[in-house]
SEFIMI-269242 format. One record per residue: residue number from 1; x, z negated, y of N, C-alpha, C, O in turn. Coordinates in Angstrom, 3 decimals, padded with zeros to 6 digits, always signed. Example, Ala and Ser with C-alpha at 12.3 -4.5 7.8 and 13.67 -1.06 7.14 Angstrom:
# SEFIMI-269242
REC   n     n_xx     n_zz     n_yy    ca_xx    ca_zz    ca_yy     c_xx     c_zz     c_yy     o_xx     o_zz     o_yy
REC   1 +013.190 -007.800 -005.690 +012.300 -007.800 -004.500 +013.200 -007.800 -003.300 +014.236 -008.465 -003.319
REC   2 +012.850 -007.080 -002.250 +013.670 -007.140 -001.060 +012.900 -007.870 +000.030 +013.409 -008.039 +001.138
END
This chain:
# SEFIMI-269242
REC   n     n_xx     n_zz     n_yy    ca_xx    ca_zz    ca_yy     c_xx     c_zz     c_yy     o_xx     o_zz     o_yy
REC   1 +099.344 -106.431 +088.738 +099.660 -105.678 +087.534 +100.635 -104.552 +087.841 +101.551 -104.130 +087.135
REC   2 +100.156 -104.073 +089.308 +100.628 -102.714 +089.538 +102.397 -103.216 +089.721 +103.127 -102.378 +089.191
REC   3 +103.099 -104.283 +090.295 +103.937 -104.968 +091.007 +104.697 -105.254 +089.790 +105.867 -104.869 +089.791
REC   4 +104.159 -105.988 +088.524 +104.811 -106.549 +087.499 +105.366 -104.955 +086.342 +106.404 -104.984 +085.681
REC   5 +104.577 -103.959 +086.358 +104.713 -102.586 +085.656 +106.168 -102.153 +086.665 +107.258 -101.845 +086.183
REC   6 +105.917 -102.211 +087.835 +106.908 -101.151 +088.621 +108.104 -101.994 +088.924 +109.061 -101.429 +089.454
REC   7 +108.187 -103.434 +088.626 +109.627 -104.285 +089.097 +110.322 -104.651 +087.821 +111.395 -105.255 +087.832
REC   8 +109.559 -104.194 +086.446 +110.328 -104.702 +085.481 +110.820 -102.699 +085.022 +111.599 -102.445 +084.104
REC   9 +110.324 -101.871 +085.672 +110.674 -100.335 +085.949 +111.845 -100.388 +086.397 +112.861 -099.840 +085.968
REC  10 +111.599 -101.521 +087.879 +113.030 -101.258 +088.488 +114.273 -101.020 +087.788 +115.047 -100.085 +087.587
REC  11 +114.083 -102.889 +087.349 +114.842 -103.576 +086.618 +115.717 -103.035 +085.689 +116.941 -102.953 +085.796
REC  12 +114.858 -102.589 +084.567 +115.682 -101.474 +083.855 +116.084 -100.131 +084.027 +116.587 -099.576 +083.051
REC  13 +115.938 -099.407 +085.246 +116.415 -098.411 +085.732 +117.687 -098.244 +086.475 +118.490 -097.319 +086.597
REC  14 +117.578 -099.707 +087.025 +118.775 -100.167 +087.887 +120.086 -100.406 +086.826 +121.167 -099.818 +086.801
REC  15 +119.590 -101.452 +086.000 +120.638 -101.964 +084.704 +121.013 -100.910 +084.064 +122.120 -100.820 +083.534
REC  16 +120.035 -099.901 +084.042 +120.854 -098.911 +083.336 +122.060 -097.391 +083.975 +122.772 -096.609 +083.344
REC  17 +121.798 -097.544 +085.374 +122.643 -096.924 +086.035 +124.062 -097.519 +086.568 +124.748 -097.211 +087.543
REC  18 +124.215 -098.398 +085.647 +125.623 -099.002 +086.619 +125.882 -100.331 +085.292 +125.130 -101.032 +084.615
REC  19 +127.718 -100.120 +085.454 +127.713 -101.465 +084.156 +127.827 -102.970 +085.045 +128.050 -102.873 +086.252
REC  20 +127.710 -104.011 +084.585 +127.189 -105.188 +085.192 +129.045 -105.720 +085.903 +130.177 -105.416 +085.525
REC  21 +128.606 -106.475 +086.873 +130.035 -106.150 +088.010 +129.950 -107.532 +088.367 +128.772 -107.851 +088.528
REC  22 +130.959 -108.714 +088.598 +130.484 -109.840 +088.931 +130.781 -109.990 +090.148 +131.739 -109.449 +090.700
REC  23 +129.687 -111.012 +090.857 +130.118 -110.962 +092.358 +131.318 -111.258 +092.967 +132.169 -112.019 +092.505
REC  24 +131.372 -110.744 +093.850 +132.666 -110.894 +094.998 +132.467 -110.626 +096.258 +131.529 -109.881 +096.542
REC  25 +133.173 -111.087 +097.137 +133.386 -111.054 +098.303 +133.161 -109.511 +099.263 +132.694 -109.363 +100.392
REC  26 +133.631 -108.635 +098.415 +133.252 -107.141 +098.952 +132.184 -106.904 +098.196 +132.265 -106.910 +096.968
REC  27 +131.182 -106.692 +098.772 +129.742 -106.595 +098.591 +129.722 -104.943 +098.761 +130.161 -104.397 +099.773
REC  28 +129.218 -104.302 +097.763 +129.065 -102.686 +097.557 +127.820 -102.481 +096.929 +127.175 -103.310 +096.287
REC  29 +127.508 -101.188 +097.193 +126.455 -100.686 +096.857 +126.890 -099.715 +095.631 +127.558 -098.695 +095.803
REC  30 +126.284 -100.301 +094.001 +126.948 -099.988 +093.084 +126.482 -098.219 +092.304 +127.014 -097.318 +091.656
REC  31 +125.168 -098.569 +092.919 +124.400 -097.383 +093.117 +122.881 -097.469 +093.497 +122.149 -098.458 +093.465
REC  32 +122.655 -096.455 +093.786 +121.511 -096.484 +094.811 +120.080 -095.258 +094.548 +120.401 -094.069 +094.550
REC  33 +118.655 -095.595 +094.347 +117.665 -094.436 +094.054 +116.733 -094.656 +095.216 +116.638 -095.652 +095.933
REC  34 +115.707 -092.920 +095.278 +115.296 -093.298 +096.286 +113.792 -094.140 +095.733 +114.083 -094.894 +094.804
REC  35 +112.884 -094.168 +095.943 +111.552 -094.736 +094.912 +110.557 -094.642 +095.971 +110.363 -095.046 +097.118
REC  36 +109.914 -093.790 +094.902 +108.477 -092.725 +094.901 +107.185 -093.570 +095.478 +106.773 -094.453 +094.727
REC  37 +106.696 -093.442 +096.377 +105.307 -094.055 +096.348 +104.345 -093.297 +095.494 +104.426 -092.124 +095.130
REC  38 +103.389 -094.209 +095.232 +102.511 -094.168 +093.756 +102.830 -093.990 +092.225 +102.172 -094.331 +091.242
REC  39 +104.071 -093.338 +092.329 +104.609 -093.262 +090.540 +105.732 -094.092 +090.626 +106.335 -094.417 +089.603
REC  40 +106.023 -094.410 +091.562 +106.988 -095.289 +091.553 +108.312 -094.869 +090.923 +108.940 -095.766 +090.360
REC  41 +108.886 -093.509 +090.934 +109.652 -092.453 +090.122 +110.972 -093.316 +090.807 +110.744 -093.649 +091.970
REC  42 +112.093 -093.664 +090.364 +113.507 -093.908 +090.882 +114.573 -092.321 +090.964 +114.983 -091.739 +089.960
REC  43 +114.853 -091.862 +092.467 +115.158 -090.649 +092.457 +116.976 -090.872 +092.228 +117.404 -091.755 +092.971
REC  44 +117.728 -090.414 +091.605 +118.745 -090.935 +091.676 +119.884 -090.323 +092.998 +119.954 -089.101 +093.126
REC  45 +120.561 -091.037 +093.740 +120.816 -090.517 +095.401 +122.484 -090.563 +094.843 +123.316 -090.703 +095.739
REC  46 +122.905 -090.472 +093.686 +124.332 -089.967 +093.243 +125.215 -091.206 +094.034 +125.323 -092.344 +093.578
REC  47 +125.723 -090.811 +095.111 +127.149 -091.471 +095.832 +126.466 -091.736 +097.154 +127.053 -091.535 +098.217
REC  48 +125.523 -092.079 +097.105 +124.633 -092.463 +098.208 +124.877 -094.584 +098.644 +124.923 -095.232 +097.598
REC  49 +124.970 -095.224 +099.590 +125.110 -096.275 +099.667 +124.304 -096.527 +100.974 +124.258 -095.784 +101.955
REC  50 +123.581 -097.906 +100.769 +122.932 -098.198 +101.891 +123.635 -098.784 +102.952 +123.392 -098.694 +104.155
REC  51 +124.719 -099.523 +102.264 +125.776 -100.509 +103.424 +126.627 -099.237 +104.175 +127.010 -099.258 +105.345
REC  52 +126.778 -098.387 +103.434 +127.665 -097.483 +104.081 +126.491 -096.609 +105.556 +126.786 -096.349 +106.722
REC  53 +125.260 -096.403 +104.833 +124.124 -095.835 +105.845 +123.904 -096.559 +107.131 +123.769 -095.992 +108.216
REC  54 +123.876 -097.940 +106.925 +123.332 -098.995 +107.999 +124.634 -099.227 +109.045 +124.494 -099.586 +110.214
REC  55 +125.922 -098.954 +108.398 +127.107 -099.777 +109.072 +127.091 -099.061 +110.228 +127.975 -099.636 +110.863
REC  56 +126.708 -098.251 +110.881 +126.828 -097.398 +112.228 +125.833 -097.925 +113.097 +124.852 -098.410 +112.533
REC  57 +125.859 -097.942 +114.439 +125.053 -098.359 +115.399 +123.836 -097.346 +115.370 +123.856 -096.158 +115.048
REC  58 +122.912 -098.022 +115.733 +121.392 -097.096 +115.548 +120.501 -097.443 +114.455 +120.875 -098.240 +113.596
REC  59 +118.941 -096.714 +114.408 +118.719 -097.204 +113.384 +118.753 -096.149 +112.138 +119.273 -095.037 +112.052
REC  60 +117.986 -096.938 +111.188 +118.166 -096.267 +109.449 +116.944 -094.780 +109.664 +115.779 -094.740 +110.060
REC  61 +117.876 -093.745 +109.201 +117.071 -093.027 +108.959 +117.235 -092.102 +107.509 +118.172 -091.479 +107.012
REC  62 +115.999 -092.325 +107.164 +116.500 -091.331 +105.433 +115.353 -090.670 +105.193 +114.344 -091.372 +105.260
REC  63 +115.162 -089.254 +104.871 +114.389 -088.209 +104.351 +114.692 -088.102 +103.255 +115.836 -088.117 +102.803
REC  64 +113.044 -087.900 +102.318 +113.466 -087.220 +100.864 +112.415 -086.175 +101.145 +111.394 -086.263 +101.825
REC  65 +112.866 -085.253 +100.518 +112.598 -083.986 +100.505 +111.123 -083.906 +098.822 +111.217 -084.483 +097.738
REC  66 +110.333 -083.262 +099.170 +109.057 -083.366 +097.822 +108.799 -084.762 +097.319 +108.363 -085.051 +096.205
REC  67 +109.161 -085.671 +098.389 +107.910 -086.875 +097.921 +108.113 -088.127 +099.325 +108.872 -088.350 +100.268
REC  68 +106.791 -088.726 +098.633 +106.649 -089.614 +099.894 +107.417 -091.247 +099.425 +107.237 -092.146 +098.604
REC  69 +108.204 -090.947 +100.378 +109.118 -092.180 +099.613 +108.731 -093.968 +100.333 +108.133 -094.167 +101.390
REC  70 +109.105 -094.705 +099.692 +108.190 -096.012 +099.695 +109.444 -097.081 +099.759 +109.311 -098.282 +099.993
REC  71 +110.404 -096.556 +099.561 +111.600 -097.723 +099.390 +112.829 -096.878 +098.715 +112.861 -095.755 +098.212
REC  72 +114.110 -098.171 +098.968 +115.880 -097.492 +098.041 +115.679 -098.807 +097.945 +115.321 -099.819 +098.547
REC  73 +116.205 -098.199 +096.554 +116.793 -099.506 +094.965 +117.990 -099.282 +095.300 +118.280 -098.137 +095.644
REC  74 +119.314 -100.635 +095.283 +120.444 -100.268 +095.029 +120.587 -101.596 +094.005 +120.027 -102.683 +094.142
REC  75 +121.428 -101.215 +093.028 +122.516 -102.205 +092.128 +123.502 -102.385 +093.296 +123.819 -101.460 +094.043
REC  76 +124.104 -104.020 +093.430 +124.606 -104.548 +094.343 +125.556 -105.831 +093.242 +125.166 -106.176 +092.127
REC  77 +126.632 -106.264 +093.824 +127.153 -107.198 +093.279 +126.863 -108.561 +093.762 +127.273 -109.676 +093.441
REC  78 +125.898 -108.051 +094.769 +124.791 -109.796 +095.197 +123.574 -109.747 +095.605 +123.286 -108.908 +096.459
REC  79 +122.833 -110.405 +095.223 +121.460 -110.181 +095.815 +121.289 -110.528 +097.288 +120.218 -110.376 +097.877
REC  80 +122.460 -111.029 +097.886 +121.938 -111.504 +099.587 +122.089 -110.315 +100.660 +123.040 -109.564 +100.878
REC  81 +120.808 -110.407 +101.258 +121.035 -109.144 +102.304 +122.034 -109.190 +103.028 +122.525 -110.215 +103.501
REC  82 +122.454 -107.964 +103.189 +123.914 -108.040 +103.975 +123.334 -107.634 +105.446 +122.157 -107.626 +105.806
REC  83 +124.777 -107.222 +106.363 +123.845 -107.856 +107.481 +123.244 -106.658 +108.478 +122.690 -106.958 +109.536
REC  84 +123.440 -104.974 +107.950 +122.300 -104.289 +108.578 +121.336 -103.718 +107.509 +121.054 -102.523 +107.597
REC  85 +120.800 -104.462 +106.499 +119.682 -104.369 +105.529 +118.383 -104.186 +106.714 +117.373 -103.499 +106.866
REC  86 +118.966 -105.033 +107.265 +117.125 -105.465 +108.327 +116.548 -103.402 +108.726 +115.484 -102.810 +108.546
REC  87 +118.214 -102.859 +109.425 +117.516 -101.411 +109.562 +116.707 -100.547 +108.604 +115.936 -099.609 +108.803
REC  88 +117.077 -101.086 +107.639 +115.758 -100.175 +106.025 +114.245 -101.159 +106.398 +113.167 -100.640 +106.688
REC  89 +114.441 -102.341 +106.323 +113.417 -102.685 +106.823 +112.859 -102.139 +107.974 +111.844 -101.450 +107.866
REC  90 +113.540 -102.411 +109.427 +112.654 -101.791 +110.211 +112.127 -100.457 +110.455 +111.161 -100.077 +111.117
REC  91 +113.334 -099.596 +109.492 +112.366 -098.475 +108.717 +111.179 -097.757 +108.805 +110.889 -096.596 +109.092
REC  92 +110.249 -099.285 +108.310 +109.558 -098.872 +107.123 +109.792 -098.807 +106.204 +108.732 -098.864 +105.581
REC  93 +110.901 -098.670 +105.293 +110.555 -098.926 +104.109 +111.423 -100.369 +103.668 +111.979 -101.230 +104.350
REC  94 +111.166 -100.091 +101.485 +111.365 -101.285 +101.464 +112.849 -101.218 +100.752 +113.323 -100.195 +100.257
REC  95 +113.526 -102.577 +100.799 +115.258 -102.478 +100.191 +114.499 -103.305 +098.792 +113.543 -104.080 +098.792
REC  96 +115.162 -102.903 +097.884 +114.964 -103.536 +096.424 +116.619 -103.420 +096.051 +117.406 -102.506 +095.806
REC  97 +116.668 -104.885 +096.157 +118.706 -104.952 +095.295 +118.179 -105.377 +093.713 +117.081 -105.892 +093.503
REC  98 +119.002 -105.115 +092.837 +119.406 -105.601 +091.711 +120.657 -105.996 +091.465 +121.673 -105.429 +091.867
REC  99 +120.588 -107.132 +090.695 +121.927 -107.693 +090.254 +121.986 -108.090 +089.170 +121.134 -108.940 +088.914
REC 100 +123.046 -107.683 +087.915 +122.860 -108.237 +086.817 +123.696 -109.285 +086.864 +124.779 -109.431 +087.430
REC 101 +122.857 -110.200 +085.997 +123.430 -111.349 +085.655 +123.400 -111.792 +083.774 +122.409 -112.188 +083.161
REC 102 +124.344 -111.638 +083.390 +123.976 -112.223 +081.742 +122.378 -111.037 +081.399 +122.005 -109.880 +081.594
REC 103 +121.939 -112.256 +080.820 +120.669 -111.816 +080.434 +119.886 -111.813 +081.127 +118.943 -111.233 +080.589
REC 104 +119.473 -112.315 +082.687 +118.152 -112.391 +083.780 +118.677 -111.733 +084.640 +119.468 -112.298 +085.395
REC 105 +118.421 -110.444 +084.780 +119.338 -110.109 +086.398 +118.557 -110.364 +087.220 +117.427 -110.792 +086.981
REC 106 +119.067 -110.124 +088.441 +118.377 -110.920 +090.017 +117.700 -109.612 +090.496 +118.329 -108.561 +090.381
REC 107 +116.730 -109.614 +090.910 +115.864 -108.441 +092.009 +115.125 -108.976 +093.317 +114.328 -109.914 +093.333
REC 108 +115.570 -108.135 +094.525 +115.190 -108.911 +095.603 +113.593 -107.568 +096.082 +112.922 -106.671 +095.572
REC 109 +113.693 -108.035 +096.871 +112.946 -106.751 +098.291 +112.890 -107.604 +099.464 +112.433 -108.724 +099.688
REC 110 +113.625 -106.540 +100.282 +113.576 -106.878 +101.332 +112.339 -105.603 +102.202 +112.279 -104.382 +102.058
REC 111 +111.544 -106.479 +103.030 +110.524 -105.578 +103.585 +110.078 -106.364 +105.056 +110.808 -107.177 +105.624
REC 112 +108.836 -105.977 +105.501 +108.917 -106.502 +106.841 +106.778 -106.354 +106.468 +106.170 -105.349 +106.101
REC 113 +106.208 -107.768 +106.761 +104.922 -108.525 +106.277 +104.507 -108.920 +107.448 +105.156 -109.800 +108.013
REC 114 +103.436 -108.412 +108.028 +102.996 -109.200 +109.218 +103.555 -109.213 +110.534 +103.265 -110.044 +111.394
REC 115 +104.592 -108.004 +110.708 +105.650 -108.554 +111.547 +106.861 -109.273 +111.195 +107.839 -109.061 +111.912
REC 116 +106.972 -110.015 +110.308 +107.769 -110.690 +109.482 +108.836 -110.066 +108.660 +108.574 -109.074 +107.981
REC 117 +110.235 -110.679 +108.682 +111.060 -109.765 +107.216 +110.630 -111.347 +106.671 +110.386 -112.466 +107.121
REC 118 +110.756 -110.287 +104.822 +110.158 -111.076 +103.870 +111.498 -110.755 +102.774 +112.168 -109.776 +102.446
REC 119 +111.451 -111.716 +102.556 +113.032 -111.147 +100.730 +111.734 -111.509 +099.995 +110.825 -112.136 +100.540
REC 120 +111.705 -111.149 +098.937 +111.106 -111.401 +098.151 +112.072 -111.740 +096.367 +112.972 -110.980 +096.011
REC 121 +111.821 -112.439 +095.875 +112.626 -112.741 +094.621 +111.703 -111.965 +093.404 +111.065 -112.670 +092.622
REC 122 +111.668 -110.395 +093.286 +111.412 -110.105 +091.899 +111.538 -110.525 +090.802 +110.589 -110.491 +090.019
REC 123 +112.459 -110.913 +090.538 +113.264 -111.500 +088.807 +114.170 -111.981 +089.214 +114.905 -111.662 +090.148
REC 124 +114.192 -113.189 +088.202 +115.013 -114.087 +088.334 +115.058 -114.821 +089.819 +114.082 -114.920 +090.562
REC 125 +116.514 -115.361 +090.125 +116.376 -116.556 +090.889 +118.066 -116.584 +091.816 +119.143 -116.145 +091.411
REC 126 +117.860 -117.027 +092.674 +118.813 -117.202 +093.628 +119.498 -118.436 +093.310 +118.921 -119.223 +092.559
REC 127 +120.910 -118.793 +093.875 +121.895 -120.106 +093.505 +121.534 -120.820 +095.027 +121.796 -120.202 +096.059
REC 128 +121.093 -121.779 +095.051 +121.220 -122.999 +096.564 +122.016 -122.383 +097.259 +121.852 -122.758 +098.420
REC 129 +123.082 -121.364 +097.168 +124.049 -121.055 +098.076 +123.892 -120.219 +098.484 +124.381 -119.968 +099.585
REC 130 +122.720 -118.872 +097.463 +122.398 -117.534 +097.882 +120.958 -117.854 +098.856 +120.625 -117.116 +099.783
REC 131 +120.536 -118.539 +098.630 +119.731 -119.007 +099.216 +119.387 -118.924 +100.554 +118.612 -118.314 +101.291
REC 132 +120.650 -120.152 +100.606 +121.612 -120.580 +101.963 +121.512 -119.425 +102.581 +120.700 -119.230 +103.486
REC 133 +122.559 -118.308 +102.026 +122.820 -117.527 +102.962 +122.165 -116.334 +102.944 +122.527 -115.578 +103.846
REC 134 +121.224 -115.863 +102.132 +119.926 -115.397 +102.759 +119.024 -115.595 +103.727 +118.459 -114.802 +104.480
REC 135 +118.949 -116.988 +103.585 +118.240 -117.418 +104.834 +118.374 -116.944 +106.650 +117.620 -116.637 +107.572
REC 136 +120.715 -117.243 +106.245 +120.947 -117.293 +107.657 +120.845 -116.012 +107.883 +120.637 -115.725 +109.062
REC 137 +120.959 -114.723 +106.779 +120.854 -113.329 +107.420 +120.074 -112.962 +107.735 +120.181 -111.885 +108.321
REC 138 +118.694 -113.579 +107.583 +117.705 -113.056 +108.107 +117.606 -113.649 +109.156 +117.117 -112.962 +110.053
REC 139 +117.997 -115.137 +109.547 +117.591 -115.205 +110.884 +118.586 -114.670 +112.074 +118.492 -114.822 +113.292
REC 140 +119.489 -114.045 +111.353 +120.268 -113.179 +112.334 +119.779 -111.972 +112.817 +120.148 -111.422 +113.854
REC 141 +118.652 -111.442 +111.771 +118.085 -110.473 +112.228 +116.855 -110.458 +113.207 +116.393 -109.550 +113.898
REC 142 +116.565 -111.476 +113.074 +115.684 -112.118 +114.306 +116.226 -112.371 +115.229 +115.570 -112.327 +116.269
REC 143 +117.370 -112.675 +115.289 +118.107 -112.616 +116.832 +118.732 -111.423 +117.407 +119.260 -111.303 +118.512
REC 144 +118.619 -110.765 +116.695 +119.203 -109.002 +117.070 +117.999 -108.602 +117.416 +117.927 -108.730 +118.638
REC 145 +117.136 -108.237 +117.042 +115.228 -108.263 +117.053 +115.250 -108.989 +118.493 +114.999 -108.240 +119.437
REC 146 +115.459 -110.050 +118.734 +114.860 -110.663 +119.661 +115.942 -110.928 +120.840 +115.892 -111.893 +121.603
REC 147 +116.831 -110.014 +120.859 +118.085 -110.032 +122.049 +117.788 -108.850 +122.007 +118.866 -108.256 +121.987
REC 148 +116.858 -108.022 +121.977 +116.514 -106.746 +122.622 +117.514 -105.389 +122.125 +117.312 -104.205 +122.395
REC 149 +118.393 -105.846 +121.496 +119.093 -104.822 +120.810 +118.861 -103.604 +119.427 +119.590 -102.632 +119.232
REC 150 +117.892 -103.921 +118.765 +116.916 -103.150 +117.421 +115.476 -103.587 +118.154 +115.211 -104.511 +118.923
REC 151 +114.690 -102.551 +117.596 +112.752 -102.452 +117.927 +112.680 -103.702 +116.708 +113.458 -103.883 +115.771
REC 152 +111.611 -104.377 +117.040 +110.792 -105.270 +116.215 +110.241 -104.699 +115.452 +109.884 -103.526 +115.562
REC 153 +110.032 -105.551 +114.355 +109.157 -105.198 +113.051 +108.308 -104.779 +113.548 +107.718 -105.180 +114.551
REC 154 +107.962 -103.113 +112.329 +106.491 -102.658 +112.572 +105.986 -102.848 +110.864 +104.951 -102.271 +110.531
REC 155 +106.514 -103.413 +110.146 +105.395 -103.542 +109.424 +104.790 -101.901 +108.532 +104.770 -100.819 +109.117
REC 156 +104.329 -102.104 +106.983 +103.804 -101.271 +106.372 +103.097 -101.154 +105.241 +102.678 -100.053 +104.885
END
């Protein structure tokens, strides 16, 4: 209940911060909030970008200041993780993309289950091709993970 209240929250919080952008090849972060554990509040992070945060060697680090934060929402012009998403994951926290599409926009999360990264498909649905290449980014991140170069999933 709690999952279906706070992803259709996202949803329209996201859609409403950014006008709908169709995909392309340069993959941007169209805008970006931080999101609240327990109220699930979307903080808005202005000119903030996660691709721009991750693109440096090392890992993800982000402080919010008066709350305990649980995850960053970004509006994205694709739902496929790009390819240092995995550092929000190994984090700790969780990546939630949105993408509008027409009338169903796409919502992912990316998080880390068991040890495991997990995408998860909030709303709506991926194309055989996003699929595709979701798949291979994550198992790229298992090979960065597992060539000793980033700490392994800890999980949260």
């Amino acid at each position: 209940m709690i999952r279906t209240i706070f992803s259709a929250c996202l949803v329209a919080g996201l859609a409403a911060a950014a006008p709908a952008t169709a995909q392309s090849d340069n993959v941007r972060d169209l805008h970006c909030f931080a999101v609240e554990r327990g109220t699930h509040a979307l903080v808005n992070l202005d000119t903030y970008s996660v691709i721009e945060a991750t693109a440096g060697p090392g890992p993800f680090h982000f402080s919010a200041d008066n709350f305990d934060l649980m995850g960053i929402a970004c509006r994205r012009n694709t739902p496929v993780p790009q390819p240092n998403d995995y550092k929000v994951a190994l984090s700790g926290l969780a990546l939630y993309v949105d993408v509008e599409r027409g009338d169903t926009p796409v919502s992912t999360m990316l998080h880390i289950v068991d040890d495991q990264f997990v995408l998860r498909i909030v709303n709506g649905s991926l194309t055989a091709a996003e699929r595709e290449q979701a798949t291979a980014q994550i198992e790229r991140y298992y090979d960065r993970v597992n060539a000793g170069t980033e700490p392994g999933p800890t999980g949260r």
